[in-house]
C-alpha positions as CSV (number, residue, x, y, z in Angstrom):
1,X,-17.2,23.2,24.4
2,X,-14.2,23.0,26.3
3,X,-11.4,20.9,26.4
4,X,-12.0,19.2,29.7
5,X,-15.5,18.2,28.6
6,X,-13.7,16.7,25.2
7,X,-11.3,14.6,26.9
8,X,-11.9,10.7,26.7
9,X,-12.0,8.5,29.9
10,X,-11.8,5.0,29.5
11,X,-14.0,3.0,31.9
12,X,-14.6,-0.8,31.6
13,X,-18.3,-3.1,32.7
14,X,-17.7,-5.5,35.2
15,X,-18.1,-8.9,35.0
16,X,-22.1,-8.3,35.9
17,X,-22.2,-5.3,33.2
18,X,-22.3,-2.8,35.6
19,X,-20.4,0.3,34.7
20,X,-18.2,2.3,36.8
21,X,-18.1,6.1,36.5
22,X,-14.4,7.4,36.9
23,X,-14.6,10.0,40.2
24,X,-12.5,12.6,37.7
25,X,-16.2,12.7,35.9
26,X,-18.5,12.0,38.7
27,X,-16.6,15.0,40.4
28,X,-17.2,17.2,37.0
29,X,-20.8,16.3,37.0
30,X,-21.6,16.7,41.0
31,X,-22.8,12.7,41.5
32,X,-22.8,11.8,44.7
33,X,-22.5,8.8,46.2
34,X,-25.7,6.5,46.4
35,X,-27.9,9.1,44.2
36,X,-30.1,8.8,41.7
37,X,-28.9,9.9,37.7
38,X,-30.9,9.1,34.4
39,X,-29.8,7.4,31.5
40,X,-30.5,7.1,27.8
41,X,-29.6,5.8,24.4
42,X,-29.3,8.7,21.8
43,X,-27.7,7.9,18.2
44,X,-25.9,5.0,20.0
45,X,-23.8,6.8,22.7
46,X,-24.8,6.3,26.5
47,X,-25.9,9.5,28.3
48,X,-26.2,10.3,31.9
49,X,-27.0,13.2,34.1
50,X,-28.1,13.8,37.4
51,X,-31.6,15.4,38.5
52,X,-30.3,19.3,38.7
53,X,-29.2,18.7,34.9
54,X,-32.4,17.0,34.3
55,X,-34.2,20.2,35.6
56,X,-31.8,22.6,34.1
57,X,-32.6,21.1,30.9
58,X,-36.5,21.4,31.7
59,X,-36.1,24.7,32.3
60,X,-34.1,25.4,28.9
61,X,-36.9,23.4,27.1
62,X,-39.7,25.4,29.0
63,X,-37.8,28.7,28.4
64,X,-38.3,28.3,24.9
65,X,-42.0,28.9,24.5
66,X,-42.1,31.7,27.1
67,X,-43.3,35.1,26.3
68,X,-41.9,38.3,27.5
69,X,-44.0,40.1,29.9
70,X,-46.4,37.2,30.1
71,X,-46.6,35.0,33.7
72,X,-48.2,31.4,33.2
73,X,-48.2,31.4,37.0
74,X,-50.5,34.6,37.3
75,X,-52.7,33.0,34.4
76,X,-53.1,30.1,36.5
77,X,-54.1,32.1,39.7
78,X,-56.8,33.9,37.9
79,X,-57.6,30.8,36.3
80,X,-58.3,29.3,40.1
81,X,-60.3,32.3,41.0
82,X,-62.8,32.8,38.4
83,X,-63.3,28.4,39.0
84,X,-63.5,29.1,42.9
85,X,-66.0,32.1,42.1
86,X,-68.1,29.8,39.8
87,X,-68.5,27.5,42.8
């Protein structure tokens, strides 16, 4: 972990509980104005990301149970093949 991504902001909820991201972080974590992010509780701390993070993530997860020298994407085709050749 770095420094930068230890370093505390303060922010503060508005009088309708909405919460403001300071640009410092929305600029560290590429949100753009008007898009969509994701948000969740985990052990009581707030966490947000945008949709690249939420695929980067995927792709970890997903890279975890993937085999060397094995292509789920060729399985598939063949998959497809032998069900089109049944038809």
């Amino acid at each position: 972990m770095t420094v930068e991504r230890l370093k505390k902001v303060r922010a503060r909820l508005d009088s309708q509980g909405r919460l403001l991201i300071p640009a410092e972080l929305r600029e560290q974590l590429g949100m753009k104005p008007g898009e969509t992010v994701f948000l969740r509780v985990n052990d009581e701390l707030l966490e947000v990301w945008t949709p690249e993070a939420g695929w980067r993530m995927a792709q970890a997860l997903a890279a975890q149970y993937k085999t060397p020298g094995h292509s789920v994407v060729d399985e598939l085709i063949a998959d497809r093949r032998a069900d089109a050749a049944r038809e």
